[in-house]
MMTF fields as JSON, N, C-alpha, C and O atoms, coordinates in Angstrom:
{
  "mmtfVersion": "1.0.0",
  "mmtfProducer": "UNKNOWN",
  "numBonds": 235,
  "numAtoms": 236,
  "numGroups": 59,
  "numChains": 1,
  "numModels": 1,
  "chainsPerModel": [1],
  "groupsPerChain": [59],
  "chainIdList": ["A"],
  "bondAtomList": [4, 2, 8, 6, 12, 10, 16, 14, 20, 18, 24, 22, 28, 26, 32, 30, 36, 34, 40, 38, 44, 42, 48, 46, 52, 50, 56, 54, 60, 58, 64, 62, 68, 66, 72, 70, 76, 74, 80, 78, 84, 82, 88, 86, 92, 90, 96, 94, 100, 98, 104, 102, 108, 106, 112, 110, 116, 114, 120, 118, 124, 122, 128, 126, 132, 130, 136, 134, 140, 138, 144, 142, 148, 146, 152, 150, 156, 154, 160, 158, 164, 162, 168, 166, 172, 170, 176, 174, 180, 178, 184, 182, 188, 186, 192, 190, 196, 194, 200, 198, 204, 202, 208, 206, 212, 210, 216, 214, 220, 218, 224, 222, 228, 226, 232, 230],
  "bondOrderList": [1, 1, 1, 1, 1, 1, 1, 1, 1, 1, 1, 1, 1, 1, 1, 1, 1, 1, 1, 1, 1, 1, 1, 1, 1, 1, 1, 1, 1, 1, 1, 1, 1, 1, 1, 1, 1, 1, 1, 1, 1, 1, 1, 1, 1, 1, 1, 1, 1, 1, 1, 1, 1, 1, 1, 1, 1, 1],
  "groupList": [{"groupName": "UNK", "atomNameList": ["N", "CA", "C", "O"], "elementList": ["N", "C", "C", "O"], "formalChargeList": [0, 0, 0, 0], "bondAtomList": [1, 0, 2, 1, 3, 2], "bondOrderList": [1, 1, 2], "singleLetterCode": "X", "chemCompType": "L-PEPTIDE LINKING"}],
  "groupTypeList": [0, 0, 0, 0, 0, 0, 0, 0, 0, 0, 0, 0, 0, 0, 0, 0, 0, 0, 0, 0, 0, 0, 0, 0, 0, 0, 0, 0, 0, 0, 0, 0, 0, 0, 0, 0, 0, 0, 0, 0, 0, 0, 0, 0, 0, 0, 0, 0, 0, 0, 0, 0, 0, 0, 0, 0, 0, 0, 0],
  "groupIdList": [1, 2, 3, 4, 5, 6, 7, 8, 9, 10, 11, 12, 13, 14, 15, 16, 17, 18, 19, 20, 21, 22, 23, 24, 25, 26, 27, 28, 29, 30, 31, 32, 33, 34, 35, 36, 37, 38, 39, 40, 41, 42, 43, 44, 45, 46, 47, 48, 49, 50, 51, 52, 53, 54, 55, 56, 57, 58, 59],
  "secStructList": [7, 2, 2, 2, 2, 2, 2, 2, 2, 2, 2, 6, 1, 7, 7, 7, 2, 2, 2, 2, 2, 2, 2, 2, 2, 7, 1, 7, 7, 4, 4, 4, 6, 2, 2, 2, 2, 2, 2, 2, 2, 2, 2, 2, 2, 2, 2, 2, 2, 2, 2, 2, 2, 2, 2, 1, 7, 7, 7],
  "xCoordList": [5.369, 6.128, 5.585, 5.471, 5.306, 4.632, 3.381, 3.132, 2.686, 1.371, 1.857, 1.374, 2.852, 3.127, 3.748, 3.593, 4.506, 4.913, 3.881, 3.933, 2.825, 1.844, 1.052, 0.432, 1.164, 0.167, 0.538, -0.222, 2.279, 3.245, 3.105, 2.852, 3.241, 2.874, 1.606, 1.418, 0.388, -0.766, -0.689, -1.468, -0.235, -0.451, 0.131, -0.14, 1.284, 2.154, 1.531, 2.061, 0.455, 0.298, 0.903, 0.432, 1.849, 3.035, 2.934, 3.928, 1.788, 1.56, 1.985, 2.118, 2.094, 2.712, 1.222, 0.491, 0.961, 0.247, 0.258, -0.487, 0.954, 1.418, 1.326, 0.967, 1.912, 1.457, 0.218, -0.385, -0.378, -1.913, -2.521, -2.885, -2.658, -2.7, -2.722, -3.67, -1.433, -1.077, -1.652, -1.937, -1.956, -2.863, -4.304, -4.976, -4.828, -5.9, -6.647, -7.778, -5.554, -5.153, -5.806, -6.816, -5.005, -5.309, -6.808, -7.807, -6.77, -7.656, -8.542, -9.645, -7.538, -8.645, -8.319, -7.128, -8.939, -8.221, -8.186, -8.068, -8.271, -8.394, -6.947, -6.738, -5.816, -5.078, -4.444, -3.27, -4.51, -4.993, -5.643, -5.411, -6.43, -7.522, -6.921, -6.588, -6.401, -5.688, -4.38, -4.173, -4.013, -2.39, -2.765, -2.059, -4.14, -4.039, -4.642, -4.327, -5.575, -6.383, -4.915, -4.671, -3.887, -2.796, -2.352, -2.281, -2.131, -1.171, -1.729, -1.084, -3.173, -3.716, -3.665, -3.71, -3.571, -3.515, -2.307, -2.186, -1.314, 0.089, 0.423, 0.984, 0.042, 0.035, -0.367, 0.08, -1.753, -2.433, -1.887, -1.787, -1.298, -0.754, 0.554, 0.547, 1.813, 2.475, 2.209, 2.559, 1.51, 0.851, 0.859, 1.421, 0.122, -0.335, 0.763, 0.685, 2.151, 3.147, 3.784, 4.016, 4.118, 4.704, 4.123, 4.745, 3.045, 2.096, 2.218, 2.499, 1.997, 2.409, 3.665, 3.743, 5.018, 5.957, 6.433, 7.247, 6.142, 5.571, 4.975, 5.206, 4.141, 3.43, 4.148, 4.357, 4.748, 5.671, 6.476, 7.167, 6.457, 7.896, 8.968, 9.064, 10.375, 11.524, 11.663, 10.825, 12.708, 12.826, 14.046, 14.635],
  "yCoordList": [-0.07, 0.377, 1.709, 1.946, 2.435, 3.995, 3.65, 4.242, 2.799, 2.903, 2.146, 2.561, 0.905, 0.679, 1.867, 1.888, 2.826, 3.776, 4.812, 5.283, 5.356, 5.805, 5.325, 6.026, 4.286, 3.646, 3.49, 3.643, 3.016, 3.365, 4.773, 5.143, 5.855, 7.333, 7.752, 8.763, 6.54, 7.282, 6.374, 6.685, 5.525, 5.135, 5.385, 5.127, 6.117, 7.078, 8.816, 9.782, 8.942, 10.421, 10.791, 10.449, 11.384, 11.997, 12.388, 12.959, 12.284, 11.812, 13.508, 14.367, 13.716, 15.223, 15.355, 14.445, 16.766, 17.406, 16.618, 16.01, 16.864, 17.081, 14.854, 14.31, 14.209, 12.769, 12.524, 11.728, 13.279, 12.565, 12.812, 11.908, 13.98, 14.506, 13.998, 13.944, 13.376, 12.279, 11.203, 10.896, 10.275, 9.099, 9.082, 8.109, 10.705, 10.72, 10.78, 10.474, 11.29, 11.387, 9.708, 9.556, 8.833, 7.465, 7.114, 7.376, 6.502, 6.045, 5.283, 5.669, 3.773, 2.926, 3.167, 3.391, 3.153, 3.14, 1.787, 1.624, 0.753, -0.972, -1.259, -1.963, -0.653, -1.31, -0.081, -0.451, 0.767, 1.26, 0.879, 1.356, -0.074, -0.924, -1.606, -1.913, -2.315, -3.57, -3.391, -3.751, -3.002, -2.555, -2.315, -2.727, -1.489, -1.033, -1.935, -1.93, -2.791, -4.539, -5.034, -4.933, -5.502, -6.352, -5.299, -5.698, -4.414, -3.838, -3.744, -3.644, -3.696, -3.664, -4.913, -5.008, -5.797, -7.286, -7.558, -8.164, -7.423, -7.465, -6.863, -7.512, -5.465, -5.44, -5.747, -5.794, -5.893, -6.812, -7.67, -7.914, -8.526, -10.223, -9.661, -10.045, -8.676, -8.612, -8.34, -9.128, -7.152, -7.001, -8.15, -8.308, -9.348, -10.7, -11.555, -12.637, -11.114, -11.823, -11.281, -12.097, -9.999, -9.222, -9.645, -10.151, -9.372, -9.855, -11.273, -11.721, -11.936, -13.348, -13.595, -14.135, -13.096, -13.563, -12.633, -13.214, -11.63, -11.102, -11.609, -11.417, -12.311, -13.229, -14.225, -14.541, -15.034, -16.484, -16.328, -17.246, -14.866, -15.01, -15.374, -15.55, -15.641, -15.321, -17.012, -17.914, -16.979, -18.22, -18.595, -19.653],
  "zCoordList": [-12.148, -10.986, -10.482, -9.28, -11.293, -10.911, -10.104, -9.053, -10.543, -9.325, -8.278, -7.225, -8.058, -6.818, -5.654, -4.433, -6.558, -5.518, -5.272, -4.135, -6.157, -6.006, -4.783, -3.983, -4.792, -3.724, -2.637, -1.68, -2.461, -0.894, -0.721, 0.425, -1.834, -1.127, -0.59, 0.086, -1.089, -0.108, 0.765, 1.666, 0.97, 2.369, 3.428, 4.601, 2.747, 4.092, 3.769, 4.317, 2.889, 2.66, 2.233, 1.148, 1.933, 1.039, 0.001, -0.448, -0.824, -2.2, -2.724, -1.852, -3.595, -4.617, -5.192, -5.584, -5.136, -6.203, -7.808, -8.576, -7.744, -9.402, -9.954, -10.998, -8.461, -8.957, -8.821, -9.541, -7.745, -7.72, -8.913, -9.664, -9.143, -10.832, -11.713, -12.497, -11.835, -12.741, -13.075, -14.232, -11.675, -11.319, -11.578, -11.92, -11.299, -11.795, -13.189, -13.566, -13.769, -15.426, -16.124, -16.812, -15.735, -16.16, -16.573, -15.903, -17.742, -18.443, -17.118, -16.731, -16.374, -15.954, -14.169, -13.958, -13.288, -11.898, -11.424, -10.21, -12.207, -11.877, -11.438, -10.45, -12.253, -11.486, -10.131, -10.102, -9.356, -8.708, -7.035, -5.924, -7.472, -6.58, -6.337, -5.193, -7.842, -7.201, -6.051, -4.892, -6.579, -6.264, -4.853, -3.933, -4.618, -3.127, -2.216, -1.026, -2.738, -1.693, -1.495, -0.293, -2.136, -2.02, -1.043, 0.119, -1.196, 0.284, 1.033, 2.077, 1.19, 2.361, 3.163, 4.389, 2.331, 2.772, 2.923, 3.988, 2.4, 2.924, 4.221, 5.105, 4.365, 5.22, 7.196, 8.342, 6.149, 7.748, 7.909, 9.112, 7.137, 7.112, 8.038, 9.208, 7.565, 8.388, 9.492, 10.37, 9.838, 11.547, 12.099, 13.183, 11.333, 12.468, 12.432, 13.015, 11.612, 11.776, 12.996, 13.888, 13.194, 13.925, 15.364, 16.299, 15.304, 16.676, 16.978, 18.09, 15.958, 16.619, 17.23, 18.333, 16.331, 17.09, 18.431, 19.148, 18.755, 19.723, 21.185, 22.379, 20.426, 21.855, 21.985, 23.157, 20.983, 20.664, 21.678, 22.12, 22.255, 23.48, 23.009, 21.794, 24.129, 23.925, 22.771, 22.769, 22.09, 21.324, 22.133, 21.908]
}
C-alpha cells in the first residue's frame, strides 16, 4: 500500500522529503516501476473513457 500512495503522490507532485527518502531507501525499485506503468495505463485508459463518452453525445 505505501508504494501505491507513493506513486499517487508523484503523480500529483506532492511527494514529502522525508517519503521520497524513504522510497529511495528500498532495496529493489521493481515494484516502484511497476506500480507506476499500471497507473500510467490506467490512467490513459480512463482519459479515452472520458473522451469517448464525451463525443458519444447526449444518451
Amino acid at each position: 500500500m505505501r508504494v501505491v500512495l507513493s506513486i499517487l503522490a508523484a503523480f500529483f507532485g506532492v511527494q514529502s522529503e522525508a517519503n521520497r527518502r524513504r522510497d529511495f531507501a528500498d532495496a529493489s525499485p521493481i515494484p516502484y516501476i511497476v506500480s507506476g506503468i499500471v497507473g500510467v495505463v490506467l490512467f490513459v485508459l480512463t482519459l479515452i473513457w472520458i473522451v469517448n463518452q464525451v463525443l458519444s453525445g447526449p444518451v
